[in-house]
C-alpha positions in Angstrom: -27.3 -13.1 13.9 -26.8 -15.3 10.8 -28.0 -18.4 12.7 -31.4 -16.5 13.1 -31.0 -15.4 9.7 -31.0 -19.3 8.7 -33.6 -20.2 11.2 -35.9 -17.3 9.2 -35.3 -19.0 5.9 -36.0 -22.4 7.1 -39.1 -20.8 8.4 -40.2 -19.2 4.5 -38.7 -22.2 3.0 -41.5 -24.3 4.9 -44.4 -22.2 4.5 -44.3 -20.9 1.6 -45.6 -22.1 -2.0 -42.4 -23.4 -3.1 -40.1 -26.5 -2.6 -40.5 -27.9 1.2 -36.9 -27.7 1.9 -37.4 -29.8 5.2 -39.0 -32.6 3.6 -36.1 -33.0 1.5 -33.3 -35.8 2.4 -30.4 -34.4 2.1 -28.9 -35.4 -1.7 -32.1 -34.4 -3.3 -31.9 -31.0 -0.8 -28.1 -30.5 -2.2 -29.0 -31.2 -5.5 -31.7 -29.1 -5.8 -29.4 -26.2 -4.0 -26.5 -26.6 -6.5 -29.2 -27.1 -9.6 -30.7 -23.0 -8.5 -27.3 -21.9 -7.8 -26.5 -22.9 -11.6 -29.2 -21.4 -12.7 -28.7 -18.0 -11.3 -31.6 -18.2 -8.7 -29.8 -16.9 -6.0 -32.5 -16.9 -3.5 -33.4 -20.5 -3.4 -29.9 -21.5 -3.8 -28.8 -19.8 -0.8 -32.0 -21.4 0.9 -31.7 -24.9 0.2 -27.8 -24.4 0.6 -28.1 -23.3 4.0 -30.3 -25.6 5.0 -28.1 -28.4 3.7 -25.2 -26.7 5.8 -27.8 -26.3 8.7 -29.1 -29.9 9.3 -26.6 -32.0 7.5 -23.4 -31.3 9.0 -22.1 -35.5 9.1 -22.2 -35.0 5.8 -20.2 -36.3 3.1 -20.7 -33.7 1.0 -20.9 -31.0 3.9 -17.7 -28.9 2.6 -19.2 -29.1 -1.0 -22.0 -27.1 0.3 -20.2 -24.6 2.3 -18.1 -23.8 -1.1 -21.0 -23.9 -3.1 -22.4 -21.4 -1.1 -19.7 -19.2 -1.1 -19.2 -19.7 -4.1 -22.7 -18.5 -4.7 -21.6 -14.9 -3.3 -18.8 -15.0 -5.1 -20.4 -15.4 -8.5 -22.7 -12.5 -7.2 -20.1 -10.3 -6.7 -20.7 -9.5 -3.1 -16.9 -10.5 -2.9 -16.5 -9.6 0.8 -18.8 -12.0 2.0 -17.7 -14.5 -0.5 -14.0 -14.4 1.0 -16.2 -14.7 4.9 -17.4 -18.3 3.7 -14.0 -19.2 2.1 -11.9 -18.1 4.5 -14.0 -19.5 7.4 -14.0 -22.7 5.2 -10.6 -22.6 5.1 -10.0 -22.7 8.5 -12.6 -25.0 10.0 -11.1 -27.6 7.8 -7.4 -26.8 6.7 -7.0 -30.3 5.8 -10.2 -30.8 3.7 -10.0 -31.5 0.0 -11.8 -27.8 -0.5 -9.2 -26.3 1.4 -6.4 -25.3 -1.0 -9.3 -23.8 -3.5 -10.8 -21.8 -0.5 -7.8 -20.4 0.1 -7.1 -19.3 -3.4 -10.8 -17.6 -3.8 -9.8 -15.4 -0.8 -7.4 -13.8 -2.2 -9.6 -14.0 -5.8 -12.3 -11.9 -3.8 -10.2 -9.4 -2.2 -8.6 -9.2 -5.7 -11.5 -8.1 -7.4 -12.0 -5.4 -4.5 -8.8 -3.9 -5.2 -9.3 -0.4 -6.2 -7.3 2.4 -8.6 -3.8 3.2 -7.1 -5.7 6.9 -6.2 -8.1 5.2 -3.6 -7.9 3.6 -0.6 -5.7 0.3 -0.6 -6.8 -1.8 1.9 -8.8 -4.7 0.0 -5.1 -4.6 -2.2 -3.1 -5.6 1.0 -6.0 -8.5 1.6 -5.2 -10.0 -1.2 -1.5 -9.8 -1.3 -1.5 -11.3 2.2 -3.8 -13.9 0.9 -1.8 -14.5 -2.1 0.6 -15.2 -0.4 -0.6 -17.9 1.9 -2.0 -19.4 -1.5 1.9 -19.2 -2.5 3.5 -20.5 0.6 1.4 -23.3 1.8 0.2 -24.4 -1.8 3.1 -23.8 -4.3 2.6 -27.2 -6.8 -1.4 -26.1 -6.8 -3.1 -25.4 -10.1 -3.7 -22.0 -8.1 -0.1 -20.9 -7.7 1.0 -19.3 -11.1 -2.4 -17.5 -11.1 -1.8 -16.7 -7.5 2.0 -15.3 -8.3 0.4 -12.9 -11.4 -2.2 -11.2 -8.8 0.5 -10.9 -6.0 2.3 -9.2 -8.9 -0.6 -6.7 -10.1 -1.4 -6.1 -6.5 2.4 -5.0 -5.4 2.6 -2.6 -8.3 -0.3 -1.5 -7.6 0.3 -0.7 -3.5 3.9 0.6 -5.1 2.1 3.1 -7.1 -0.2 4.2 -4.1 2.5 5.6 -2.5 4.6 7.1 -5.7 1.5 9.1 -6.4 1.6 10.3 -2.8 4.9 11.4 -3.8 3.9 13.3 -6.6 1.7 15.0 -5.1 3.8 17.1 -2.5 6.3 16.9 -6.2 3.8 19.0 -8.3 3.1 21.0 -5.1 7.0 21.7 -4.7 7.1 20.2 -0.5 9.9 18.3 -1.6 11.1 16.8 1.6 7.8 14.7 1.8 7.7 13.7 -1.5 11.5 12.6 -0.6 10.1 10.5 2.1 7.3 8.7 -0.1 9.9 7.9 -3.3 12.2 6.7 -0.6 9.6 4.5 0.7 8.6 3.0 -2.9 12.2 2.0 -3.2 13.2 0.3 -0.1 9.7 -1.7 -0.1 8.9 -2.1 -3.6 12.5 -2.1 -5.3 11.0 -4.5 -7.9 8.3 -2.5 -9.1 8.3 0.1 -12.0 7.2 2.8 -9.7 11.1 2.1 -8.6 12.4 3.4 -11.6 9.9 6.3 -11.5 10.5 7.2 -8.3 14.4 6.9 -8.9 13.8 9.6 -11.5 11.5 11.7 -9.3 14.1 12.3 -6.5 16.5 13.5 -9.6 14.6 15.9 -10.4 13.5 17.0 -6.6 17.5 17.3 -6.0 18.2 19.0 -8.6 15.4 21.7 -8.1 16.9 22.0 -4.5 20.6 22.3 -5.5 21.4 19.0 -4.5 24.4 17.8 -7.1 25.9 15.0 -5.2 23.0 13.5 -4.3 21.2 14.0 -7.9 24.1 12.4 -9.8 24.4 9.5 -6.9 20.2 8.9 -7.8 21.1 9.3 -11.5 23.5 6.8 -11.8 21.6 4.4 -9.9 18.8 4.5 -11.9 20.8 4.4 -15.1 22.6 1.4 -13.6 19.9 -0.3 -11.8 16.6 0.4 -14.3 18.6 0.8 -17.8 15.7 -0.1 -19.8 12.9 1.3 -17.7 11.2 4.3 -19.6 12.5 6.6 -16.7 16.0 5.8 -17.5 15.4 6.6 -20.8 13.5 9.7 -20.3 16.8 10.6 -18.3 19.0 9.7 -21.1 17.2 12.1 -23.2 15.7 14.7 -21.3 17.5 15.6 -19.0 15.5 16.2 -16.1 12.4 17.1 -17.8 9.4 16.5 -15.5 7.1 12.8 -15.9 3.8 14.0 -18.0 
């Protein structure tokens, strides 16, 4: 389908009243793609840019143009097909000198997908995966610090998907599943601050149920483990006063 796609915009881009893109040799066709793109016109950009990528595959500068391009979409915010074109990049040429960058943008685009803790989470565990192949396979890059601070927002951010979910059957008094959810927070995201939240959650669900032993083992585990979080200090002063 997107090879048709191309072959229909090779067809406009021949007959109609603007730039011939297939009289064009291939610098002044790449120049002229990457001098639209600058400009913001997005539809002779992605013309002249695919027909670059099209005939001109020998290239040189072939690469350029397939980031260019996706970095077209990307600056459009259509981020999922932006992280298509990188990650496709990526992978068609994992030694190439627009590799490590590709790779970065990925997770970039699926970053800016990542929606509030409340919704679904699934562009958030794109770009942690992502992330983390920027981190693993590229760790002296220019990329990686900015890489580690996203990996960062996006694990608090899956760690307070499922403390919510937890507070929800909280507030609605089914303790045993919330139980299950703050339990989950801790064993995968131990170094969140939904840790310490949680910690103080299944304090409060024991002692509502009458469990002492098990609310003073969570207690002093949180007191011990998270002694400067806001939940530990909530603790300290509250008692077991429900989160706002």
């Amino acid at each position: 389908m997107r090879r048709i796609a191309l072959l229909l915009l090779l067809a406009i881009g021949c007959t109609s009243s603007g730039p011939r893109y297939s009289q064009m040799d291939a610098d002044a066709l790449l120049q002229f793609g990457l001098e639209r793109k600058a400009a913001h016109k997005w539809t002779e950009a992605q013309r002249a840019l695919e027909t670059f990528i099209f005939q001109f595959p020998t290239h040189a500068r072939y690469q350029e143009a397939r980031y260019k391009l996706a970095e077209m979409y990307f600056e459009k915010k259509e981020y999922i097909t932006a992280a298509a074109e990188y990650n496709r990049l990526a992978n068609d040429f994992p030694q190439g000198e627009w590799a490590d960058d590709s790779r970065f943008e990925v997770c970039e685009s699926y970053y800016r997908l990542s929606p509030d803790p409340e919704l679904d989470q699934e562009y958030t565990r794109n770009a942690l995966d992502y992330c983390l192949v920027v981190l693993n396979y590229y760790p002296d890059t220019d990329f990686a610090a900015r890489a580690q601070a996203m990996l960062t927002e996006m694990r608090n951010r899956l760690a307070d998907k499922v403390y919510l979910n937890g507070d929800f059957y909280f507030r609605r008094k089914v303790y045993d599943s919330g139980i299950i959810y703050f339990n989950d927070v801790l064993e995968l995201y131990p170094m969140t601050p939904a840790a310490a939240r949680s910690l103080l959650r299944l304090y409060e669900t024991y002692v509502k149920i009458g469990y002492t032993d098990e609310a003073n083992e969570i207690k002093e585990r949180l007191l011990r483990d998270y002694p400067d979080s806001p939940a530990a200090q909530k603790l300290k002063g509250e008692g077991t006063a429900p989160l706002p």
